[in-house]
C-alpha positions as CSV (number, residue, x, y, z in Angstrom):
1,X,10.1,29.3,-0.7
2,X,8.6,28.8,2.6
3,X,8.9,25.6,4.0
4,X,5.0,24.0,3.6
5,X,5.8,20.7,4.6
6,X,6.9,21.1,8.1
7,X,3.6,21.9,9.6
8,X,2.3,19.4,7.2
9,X,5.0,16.5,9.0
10,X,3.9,17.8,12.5
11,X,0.4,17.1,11.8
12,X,1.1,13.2,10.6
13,X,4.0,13.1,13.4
14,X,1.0,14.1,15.9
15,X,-0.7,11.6,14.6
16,X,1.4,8.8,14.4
17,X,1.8,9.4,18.3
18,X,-1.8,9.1,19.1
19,X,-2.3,5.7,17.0
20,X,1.0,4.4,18.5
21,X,-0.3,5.6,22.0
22,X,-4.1,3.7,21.2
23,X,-1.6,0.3,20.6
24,X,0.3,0.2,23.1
25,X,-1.7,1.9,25.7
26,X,0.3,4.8,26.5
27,X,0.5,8.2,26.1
28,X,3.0,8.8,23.2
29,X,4.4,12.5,22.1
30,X,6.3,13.4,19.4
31,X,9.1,15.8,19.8
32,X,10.4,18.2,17.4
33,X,10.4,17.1,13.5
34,X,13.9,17.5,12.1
35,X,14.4,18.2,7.8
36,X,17.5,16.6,5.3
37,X,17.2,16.4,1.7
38,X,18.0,13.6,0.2
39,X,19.3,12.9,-3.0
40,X,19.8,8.9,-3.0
41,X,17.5,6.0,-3.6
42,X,15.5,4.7,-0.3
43,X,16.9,1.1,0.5
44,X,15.8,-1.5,2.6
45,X,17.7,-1.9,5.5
46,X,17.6,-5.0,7.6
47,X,17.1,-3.0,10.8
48,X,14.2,-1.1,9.4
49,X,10.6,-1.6,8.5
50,X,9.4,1.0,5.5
51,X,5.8,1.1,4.3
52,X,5.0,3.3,1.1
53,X,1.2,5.0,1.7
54,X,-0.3,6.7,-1.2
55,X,-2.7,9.1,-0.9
56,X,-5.0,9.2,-4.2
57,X,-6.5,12.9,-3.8
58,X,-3.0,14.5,-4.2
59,X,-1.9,12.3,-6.7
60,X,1.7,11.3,-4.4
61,X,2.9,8.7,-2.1
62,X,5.4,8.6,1.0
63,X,7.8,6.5,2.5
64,X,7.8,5.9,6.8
65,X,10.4,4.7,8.0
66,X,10.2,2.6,11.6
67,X,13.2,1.0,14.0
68,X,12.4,-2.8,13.5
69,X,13.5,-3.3,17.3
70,X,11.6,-0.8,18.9
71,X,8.4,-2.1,17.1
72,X,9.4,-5.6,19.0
73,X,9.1,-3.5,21.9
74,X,6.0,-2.1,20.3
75,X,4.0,-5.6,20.0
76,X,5.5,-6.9,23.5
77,X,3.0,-3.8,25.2
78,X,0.6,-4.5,23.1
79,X,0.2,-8.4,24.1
80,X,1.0,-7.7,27.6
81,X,4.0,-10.2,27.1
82,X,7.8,-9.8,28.1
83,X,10.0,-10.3,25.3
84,X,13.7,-11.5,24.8
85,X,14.4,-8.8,22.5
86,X,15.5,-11.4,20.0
87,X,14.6,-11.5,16.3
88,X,11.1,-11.3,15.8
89,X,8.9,-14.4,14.6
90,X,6.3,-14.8,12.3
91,X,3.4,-14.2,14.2
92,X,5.2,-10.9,15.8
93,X,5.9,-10.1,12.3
94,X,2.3,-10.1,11.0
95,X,1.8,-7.9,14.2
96,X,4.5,-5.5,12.7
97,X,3.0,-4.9,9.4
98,X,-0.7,-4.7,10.3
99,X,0.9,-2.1,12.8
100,X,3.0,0.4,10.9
101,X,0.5,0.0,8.2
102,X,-2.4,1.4,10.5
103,X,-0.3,4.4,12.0
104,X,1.1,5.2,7.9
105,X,-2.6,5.2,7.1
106,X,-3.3,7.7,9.8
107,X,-0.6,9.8,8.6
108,X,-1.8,10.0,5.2
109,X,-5.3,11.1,6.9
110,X,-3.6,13.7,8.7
111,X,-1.7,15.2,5.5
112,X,-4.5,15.0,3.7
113,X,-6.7,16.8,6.1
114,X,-4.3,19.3,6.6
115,X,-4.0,20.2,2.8
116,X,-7.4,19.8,2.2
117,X,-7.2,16.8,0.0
118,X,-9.6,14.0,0.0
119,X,-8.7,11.0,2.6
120,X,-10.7,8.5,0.6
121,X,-8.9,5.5,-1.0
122,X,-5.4,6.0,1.0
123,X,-3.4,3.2,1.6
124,X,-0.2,2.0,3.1
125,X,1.8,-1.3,2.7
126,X,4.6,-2.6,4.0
127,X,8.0,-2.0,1.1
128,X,9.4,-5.2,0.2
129,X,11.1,-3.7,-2.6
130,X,13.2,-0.7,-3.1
131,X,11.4,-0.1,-6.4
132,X,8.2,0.1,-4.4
133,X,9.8,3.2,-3.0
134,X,8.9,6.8,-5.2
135,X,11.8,8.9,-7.0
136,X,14.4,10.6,-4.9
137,X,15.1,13.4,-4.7
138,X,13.6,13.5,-1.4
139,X,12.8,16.1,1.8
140,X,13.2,13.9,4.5
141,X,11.9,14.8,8.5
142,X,13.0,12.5,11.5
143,X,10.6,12.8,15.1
144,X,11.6,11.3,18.5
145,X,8.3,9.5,19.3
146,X,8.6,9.0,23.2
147,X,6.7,6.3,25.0
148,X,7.8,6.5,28.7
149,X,9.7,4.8,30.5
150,X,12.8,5.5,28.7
151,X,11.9,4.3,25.7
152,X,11.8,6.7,22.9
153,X,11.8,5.7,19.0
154,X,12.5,7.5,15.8
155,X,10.2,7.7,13.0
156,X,11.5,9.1,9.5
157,X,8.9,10.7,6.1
158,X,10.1,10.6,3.2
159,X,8.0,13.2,0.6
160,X,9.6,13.3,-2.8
161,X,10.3,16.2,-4.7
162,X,6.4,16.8,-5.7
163,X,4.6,16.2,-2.3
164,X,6.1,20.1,-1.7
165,X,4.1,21.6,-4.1
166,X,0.8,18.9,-4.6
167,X,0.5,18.8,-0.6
168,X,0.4,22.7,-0.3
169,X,-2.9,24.0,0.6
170,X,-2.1,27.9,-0.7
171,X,-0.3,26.9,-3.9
172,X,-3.5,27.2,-5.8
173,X,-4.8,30.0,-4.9
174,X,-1.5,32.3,-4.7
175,X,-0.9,30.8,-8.4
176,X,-4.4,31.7,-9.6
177,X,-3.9,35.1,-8.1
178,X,-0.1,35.6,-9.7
179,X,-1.9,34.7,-12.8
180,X,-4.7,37.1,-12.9
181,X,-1.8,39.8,-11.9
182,X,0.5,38.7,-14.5
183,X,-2.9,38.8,-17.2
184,X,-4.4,42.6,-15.6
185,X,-0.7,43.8,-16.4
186,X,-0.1,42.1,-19.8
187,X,-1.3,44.4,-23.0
188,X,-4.7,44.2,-24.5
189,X,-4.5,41.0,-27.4
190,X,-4.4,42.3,-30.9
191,X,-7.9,42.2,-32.7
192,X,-8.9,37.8,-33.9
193,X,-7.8,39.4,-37.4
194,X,-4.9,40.0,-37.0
195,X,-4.1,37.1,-34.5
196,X,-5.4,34.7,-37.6
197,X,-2.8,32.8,-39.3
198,X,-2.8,31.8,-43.2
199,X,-4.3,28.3,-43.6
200,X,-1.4,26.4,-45.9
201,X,-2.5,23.7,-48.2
202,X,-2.8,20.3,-47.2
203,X,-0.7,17.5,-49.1
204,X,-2.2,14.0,-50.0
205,X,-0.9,11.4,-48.3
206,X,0.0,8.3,-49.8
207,X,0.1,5.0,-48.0
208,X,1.8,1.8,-48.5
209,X,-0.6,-0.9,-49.2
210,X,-0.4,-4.1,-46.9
211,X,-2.6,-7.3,-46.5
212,X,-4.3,-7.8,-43.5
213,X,-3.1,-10.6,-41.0
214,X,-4.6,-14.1,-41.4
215,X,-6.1,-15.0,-38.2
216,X,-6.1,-18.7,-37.1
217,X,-8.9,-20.2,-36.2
218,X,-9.1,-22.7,-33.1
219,X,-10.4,-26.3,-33.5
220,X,-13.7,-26.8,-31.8
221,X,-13.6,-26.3,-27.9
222,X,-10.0,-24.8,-28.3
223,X,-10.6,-20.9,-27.8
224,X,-7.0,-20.7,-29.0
225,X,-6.1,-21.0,-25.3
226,X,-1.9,-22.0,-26.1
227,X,-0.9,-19.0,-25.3
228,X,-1.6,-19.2,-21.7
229,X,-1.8,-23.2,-21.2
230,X,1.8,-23.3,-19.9
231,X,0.8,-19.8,-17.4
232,X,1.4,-21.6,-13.3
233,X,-1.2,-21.7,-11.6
234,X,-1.6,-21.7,-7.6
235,X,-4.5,-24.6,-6.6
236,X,-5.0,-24.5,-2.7
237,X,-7.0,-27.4,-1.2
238,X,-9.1,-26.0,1.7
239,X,-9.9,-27.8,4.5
240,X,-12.4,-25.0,6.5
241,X,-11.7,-21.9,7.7
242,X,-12.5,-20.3,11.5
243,X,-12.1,-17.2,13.0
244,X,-9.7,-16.4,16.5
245,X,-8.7,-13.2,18.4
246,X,-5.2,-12.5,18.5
247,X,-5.0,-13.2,21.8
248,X,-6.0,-16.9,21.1
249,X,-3.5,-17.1,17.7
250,X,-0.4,-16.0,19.9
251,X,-1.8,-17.8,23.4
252,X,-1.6,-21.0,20.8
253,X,0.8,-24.3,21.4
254,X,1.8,-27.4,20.7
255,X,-1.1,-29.6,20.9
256,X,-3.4,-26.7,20.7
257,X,-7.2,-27.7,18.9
258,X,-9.5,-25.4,17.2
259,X,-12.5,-26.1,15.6
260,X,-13.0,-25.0,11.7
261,X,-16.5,-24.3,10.1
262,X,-17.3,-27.5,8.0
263,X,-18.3,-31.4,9.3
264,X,-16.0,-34.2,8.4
265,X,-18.3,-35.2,6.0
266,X,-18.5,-32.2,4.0
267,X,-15.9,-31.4,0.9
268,X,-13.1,-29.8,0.8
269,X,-12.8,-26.4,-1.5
270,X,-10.5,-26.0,-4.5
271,X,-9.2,-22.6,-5.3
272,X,-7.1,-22.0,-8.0
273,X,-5.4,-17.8,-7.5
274,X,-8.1,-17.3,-4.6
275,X,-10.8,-18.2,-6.5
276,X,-13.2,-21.1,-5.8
277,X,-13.5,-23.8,-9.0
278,X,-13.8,-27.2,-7.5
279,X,-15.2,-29.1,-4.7
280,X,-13.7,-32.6,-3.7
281,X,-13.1,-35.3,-0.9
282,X,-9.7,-36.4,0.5
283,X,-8.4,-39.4,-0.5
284,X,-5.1,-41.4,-0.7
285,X,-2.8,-42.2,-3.2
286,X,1.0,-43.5,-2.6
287,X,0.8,-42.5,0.9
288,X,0.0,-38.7,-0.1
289,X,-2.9,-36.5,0.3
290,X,-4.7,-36.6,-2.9
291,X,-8.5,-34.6,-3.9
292,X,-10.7,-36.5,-5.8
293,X,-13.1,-33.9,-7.7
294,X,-16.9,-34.1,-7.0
295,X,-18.4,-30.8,-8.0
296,X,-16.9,-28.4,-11.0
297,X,-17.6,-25.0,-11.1
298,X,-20.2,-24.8,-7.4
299,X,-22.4,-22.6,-6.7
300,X,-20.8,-20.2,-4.0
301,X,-22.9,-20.3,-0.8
302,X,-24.3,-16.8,0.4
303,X,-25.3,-15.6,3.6
């Protein structure tokens, strides 16, 4: 079977160049795509950063493998700062996964306009898991992606063992055509007649009898919510909220002030799982921050 996926991992390789090249403001090629197969689990390895993308059209997913160390390097040309080429921070972190997740998403694009697939809907996320990873058996390709300088990286694709036949552009029409082959040559179908089988008699069916479940009925203002009374939930006490470049979040310091979008004398917001149910002002109790409700249920302001 011909290999389909190679020109397939050239395209997103191409392509992971020219995104890497737009961050860090050089021009990036990729050299020649390697293929493995692999029969073992994807892990996560400490000195790697894996993102899964998904690419709805075709109905599959891939992994992309990056070297955590060189995507230090990665974020140090991007903020025009010289790095220690120590661990990387939080901050640099964030960088990271916003980073690899943009240049996965372009490579899912690229497959997908290369096979003919749809491109709406992909996305790519950073694996925290190995179970976020899909089945092995895999066909893996590895491409030197080289930035100047000296420094050159390597990026790894994972396709499992149905991206060779969902992400190839000719399988559907060489199958349609075997089949209309395989149907020209295959004798004429004996007359409906013939083809008709005896209908057999049907047997009752006899079922055991059973009483229905009692259902219990909540007191008044109880929706029969015990279930779910004991379910966590997150509440988050929001001060305000601002907007800043990245350039201001990583220029930031000790003793560094921004300002947030609400007056002193406004409330604070109460969200419980993200969403807004509360409104309050800060007050004090035992030397601890404490919210003392003022609105239930606001009205959410719109633009």
């Amino acid at each position: 079977m011909p290999d389909t996926l190679r020109p397939i991992a050239d395209a997103m390789f191409a392509s992971a160049a020219s995104v890497l090249g737009t961050l860090a403001g050089r021009t990036v090629t990729a050299g020649i795509a390697t293929r493995a197969e692999s029969e073992g689990s994807i892990r996560i390895e400490p000195d790697v950063v894996a993102t899964v993308t998904r690419i709805p059209s075709a109905d599959l997913s891939f992994a992309a493998r990056y070297v955590k160390r060189d995507l230090a390097r990665v974020v140090e040309l991007m903020l025009g700062t010289p790095g220690d080429g120590g661990e990387l921070d939080a901050m640099q972190l964030s960088i990271v996964a916003e980073t690899v997740a943009q240049i996965s998403s372009a490579m899912g694009e690229a497959a997908a306009s290369a096979t003919d697939h749809a491109a709406e809907g992909i996305e790519s996320a950073v694996a925290a898991e190995a179970g976020a990873f899909p089945a092995p058996p895999f066909a893996t390709f590895s491409a030197a992606l080289d930035l100047g300088e000296g420094f050159t990286t390597t990026l790894t694709l994972d396709f499992d063992v149905l991206a060779q036949h969902r992400l190839a552009p000719a399988a559907a029409p060489a199958a349609a055509a075997a089949m209309a082959a395989a149907f020209e040559a295959a004798p004429a179908p004996p007359p409906a007649a013939a083809r008709r089988r005896p209908v057999e008699e049907g047997q009752p069916v006899a079922f055991t009898p059973m009483q229905p479940t009692p259902v219990r009925t909540a007191a008044p203002g109880h929706a029969n919510l015990d279930l779910v009374h004991d379910v966590p939930l997150e509440i988050s006490a929001v001060l305000g909220q601002t907007e800043l470049s990245l350039r201001e979040v990583v220029s930031m310091q000790t003793g560094s002030v921004f300002e947030l979008d609400k007056l002193s004398t406004e409330p604070i917001d109460l969200y419980v799982n993200n969403i807004l149910i509360a409104r309050g002002e800060v007050v004090v109790v035992d030397d601890k921050f404490a919210v003392k409700i003022s609105e239930l249920n606001p009205v959410v302001d719109k633009v």
